[in-house]
N, C-alpha and C positions, 0 to 999 in steps of 0.2 A: 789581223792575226792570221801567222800561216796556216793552211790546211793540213790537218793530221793525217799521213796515210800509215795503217799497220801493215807490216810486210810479216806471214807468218810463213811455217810450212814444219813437218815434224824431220827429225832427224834423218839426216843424208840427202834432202831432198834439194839444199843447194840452194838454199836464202839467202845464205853469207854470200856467194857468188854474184847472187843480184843486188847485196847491198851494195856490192864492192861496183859492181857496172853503175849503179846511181850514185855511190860517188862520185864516179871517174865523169859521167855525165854533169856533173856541177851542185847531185841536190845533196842538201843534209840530212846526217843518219844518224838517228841513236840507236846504238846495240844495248840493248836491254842488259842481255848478260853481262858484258865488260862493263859497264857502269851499275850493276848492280853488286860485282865485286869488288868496285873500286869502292862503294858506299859502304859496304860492311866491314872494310877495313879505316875510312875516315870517319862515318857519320858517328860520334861516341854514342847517340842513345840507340841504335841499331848495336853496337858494341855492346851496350849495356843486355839489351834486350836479351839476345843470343846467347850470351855467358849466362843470366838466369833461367834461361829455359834449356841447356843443353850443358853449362860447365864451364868451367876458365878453360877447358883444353881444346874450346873449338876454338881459337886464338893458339898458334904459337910461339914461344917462352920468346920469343923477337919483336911479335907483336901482331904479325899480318896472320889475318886466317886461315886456320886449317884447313885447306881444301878437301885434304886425304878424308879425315874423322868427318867432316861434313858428309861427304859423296855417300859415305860409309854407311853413315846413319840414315839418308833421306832414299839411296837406291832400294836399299833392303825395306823402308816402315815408310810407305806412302802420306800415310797418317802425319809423318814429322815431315814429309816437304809441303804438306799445307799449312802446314805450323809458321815452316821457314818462309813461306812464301807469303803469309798472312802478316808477319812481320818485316819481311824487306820489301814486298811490291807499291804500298802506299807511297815510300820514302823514294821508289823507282821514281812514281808518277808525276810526283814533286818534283825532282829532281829532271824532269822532262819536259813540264812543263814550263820550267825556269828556263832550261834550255829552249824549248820552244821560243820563249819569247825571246831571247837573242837572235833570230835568225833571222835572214833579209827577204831568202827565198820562200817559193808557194809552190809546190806542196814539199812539208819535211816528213820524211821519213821513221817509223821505231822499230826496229828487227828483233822477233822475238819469238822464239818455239814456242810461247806456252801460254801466246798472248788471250787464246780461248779458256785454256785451263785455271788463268788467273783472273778473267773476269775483265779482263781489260778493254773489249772490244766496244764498250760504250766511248771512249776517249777518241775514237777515229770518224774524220769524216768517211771512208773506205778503208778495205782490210783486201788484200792481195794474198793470198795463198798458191806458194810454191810447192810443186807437187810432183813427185818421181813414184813408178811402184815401187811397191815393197824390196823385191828382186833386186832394183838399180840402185836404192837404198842402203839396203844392207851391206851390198858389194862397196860403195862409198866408203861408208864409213868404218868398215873390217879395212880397205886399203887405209886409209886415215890415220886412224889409231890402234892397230894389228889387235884391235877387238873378237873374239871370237864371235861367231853368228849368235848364238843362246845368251850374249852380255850386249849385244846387239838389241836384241827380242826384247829383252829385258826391260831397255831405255825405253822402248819404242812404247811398251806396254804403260809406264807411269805418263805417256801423251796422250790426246785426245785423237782418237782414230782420224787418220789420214782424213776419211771421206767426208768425215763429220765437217771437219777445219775446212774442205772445199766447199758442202753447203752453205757454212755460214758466212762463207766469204763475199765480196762482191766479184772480187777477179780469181780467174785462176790463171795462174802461168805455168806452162809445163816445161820442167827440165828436164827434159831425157834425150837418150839419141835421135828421137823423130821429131821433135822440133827445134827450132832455131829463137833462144830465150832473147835475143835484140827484137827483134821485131814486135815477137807478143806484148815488151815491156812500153815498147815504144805505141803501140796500138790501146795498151793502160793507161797511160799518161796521158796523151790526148785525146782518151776520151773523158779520163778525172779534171782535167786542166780547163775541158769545154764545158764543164759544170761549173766550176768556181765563177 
């Protein structure tokens, strides 16, 4: 069975960049998020689930879901994105580790902000945290999505504080202008790979 590596790190701090370099490198990645919206739009008892605890109108009249009325409801009441996440992340894990077992390589890969805040970190053999300050952060993601700083703050707030996700991590890799992220990753892998 391949080896589980978590790749986490909180918003703007440029995980999706390092998923994207271990793709290009050869290994497999599950993106949490993108397969956890494509599941709450096929898996129907996930369907189910959502619409009794929120409405028929977190699905739009076409069928796929509401992103907008979701965001809406879980930015503003923390309380409902444990709700949300207490209902999709099981079906995530499943869904990963089915995946898991198709894959040929060692170690694969799961990218996901919130892999701490959802209790996930027991599934990995390692957990890698990407990490930028707050500063190179914010500036990201405002260039990104013409986010203002204070809807910025906001996001960053419903995450588990940067420092926190680097203790609990085993790796950290840093992305900002004063390191160079090929190397640190490559210096990750061979040391995770001399363990296996």
């Amino acid at each position: 069975m391949a080896h589980a590596i978590g790749l986490t790190g909180g918003i703007g701090s440029g995980k999706s960049t390092v998923a994207r370099i271990l793709k290009h490198m050869g290994y497999a990645v599950y993106i949490a998020d993108r397969e956890a919206s494509r599941l709450m739009n096929e898996a129907p008892h996930l369907r189910t689930a959502l619409i009794q605890r929120f409405g028929p109108d977190i699905y739009l009249p076409e069928g796929p879901l509401n992103k907008q009325r979701l965001s809406a409801l879980i930015f503003s009441q923390p309380e409902l994105l444990a709700e949300v996440n207490h209902i999709v992340h099981p079906e995530v894990m499943r869904d990963f580790q089915k995946w898991k077992s198709r894959q040929n390589g060692s170690p694969v890969f799961f990218e996901s902000a919130i892999l701490f805040e959802a209790h996930l970190n027991g599934y990995f053999d390692a957990i890698i945290c990407v990490t930028a300050s707050e500063a190179t952060r914010l500036k990201r993601v405002m260039a990104r999505d013409t986010s203002t700083a204070e809807q910025v703050k906001a996001r960053m707030s419903n995450q588990l504080d940067e420092e926190e996700k680097c203790k609990q991590s085993d790796f950290i890799l840093y992305n900002d202008d004063d390191h160079l992220v090929l190397p640190q990753l490559l210096t990750i892998l061979n040391t995770q790979l001399s363990t296996q």
